[in-house]
N, C-alpha and C positions, 0 to 999 in steps of 0.2 A: 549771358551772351553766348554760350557754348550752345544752348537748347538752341539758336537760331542757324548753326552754324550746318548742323547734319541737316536740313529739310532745302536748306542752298547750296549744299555738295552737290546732295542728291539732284536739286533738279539744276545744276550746272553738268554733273556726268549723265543727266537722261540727254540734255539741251547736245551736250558731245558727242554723245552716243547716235541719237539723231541723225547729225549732221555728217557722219561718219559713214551713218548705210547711204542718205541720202547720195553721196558722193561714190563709194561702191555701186550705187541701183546706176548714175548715170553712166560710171566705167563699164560695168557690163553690157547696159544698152549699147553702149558704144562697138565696144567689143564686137558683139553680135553682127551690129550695120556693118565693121569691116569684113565680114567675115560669111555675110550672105551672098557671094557669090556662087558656093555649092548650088543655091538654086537655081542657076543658069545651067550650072555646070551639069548637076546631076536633078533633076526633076522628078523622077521617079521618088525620090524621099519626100518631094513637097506633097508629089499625088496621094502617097499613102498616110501623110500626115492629117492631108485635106479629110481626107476618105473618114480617119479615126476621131480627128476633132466634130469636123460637121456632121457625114451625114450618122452617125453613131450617137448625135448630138440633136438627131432631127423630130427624135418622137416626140421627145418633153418638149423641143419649141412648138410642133403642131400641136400636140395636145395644152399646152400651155396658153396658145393664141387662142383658141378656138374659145376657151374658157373665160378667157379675158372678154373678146366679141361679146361671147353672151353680155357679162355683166355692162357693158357697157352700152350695149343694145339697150338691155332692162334698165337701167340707170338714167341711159339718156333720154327715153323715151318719156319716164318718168317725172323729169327735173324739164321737157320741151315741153309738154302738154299744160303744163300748168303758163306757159306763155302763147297757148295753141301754136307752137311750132313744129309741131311732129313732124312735118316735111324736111326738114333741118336733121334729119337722126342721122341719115347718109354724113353730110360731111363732119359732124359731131367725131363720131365713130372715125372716120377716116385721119382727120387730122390728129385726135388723140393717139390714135396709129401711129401714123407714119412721122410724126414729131416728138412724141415719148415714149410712151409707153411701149412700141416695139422695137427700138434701139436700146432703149435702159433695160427692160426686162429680160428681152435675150441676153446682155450683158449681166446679169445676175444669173440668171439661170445657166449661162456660160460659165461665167467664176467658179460655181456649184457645181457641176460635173463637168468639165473640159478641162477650167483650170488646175482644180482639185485632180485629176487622172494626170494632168502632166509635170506636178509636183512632185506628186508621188512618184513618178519613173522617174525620174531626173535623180529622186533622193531617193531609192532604194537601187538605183546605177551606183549609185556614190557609196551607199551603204557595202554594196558590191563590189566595193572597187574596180567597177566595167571603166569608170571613167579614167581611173589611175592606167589602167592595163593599155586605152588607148593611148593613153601622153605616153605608155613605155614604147607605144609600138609606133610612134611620130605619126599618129591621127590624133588631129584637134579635135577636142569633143565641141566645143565650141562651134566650130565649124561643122563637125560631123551629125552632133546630135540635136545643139540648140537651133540652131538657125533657121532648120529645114520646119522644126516646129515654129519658132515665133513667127513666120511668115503664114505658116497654114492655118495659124488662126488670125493673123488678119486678112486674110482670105476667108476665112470660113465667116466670121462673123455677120460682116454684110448680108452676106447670103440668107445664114440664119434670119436674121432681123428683117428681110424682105418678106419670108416664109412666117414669119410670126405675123407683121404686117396684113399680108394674104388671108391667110386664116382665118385671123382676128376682124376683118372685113367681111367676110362669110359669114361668124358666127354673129355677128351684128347683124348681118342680114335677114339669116336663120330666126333669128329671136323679134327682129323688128317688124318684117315683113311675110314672113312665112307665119306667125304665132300671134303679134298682136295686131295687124292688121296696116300698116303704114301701107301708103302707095308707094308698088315699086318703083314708079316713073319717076316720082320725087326724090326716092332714095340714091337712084340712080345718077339721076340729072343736074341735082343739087350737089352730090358730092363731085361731079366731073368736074362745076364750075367754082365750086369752092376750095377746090383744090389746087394749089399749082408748084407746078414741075420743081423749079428751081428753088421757089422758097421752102418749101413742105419734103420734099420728094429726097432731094438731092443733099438737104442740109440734113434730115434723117440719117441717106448714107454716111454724111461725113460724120456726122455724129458715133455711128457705129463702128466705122474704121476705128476716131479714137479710141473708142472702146473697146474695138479687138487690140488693139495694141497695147492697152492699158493692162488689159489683164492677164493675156498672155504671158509680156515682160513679168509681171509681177508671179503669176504659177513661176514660170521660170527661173525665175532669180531666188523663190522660196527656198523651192527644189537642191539651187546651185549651193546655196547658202546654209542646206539642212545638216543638223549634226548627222554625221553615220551610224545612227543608232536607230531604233524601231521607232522611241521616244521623239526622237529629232525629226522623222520623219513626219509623226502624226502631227507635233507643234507645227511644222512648214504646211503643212496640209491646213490645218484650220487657218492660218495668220493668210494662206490664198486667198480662203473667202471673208475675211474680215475683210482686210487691207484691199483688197480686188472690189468689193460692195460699194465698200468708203469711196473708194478713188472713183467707183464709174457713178457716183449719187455728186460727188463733187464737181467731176469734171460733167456732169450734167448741168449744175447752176452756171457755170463758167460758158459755155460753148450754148445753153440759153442765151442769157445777159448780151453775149455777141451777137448773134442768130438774127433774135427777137426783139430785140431791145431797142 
């Protein structure tokens, strides 16, 4: 009876444990929403927040879209011809865009350098004691330091994900039309009409706000939550891009299912 006993401790304190950050992850989000007023207040911290997450953020999404396009130029041209649809590559390409692939991958590729860079400040602040030194000197860091960041990458993300979008539309173009020969009138024409605003366009955005918000919170609260050591720093840095991946792959099936379904 005893052998059964330790393997349902164990997973009654992971079940606790759980349920314990869960409950921390929603106080702090909270926290934060009361306490974004600075960015009315003082916007200057948003701009330069803006500034370090996105465009600092902007090479690996343009180079990252553009790379994408191709393959899905190559791919889609590939997988239409065999139903002679080659005129069909334009909206192919565009709705793969602007409904997946360019909101979840900028979100990955966000988690991977934005998120990761703002764990790391947040937990070598801590490690610093920069954060201790404002609570001495009655500046909320919360206020002062988180917020102006959580909001400037749900600002920055859309934006990203529009420019991946972009890109990724050109480099399908590039590879479809310029290389293997598609009519541009088709590629053109077929995507204008296969595409529309609000279903494709718009649920994209919203798609990507979630997901700046998902991940940001999450670097964030790594960061907040990092032990003050070198060690604690680099575990909050990786558990960003775990936990950050997981959540925007999840909250992708989820905000599909609704969307599309």
């Amino acid at each position: 009876m005893s052998r059964w006993l330790s393997p349902v401790a164990r997973l009654g304190a992971a079940s606790r444990g759980g349920l314990a950050t869960l409950g921390q992850f929603a106080r702090f989000f909270l926290a934060v929403l009361g306490r974004s007023g600075i960015v009315l207040a003082r916007p200057r911290l948003l701009l330069q927040q803006v500034f370090f997450l996105g465009n600092l953020s902007l090479l690996i999404i343009a180079v990252s879209g553009l790379f994408v396009g191709f393959v899905l130029g190559l791919q889609g041209y590939y997988t239409l011809s065999r139903y002679g649809s080659e005129e069909a590559l334009g909206v192919l390409v565009a709705l793969s865009l602007t409904r997946e692939l360019g909101p979840v991958v900028t979100a990955l590729l966000f988690a991977g350098r934005a998120g990761t860079s703002l764990t790391a400040e947040i937990g070598l602040m801590k490690a610093g004691e920069q954060l201790a030194a404002m609570e001495v000197m009655a500046v909320d860091p919360l206020r002062r330091v988180v917020a102006p960041r959580f909001w400037a990458g749900v600002i920055a993300m859309p934006i990203l994900a529009a420019v991946f979008s972009m890109v990724g539309v050109l480099g399908g173009w590039l590879v479809g039309v310029q290389m293997i020969g598609v009519d541009p009138g088709s590629f053109w024409s077929q995507m204008q009409d296969g595409v529309d605003v609000m279903n494709d366009v718009v649920n994209g955005v919203i798609k990507s706000v979630v997901f700046g918000v998902a991940v940001t919170l999450v670097a964030l609260f790594c960061g907040w939550q990092a032990r003050p050591t070198p060690e604690g720093v680099s575990r909050a840095t990786t558990r960003t891009v775990v936990v950050g991946s997981l959540l925007v792959l999840g909250l992708d099936f989820v905000l599909t299912a609704l969307m599309f379904g």
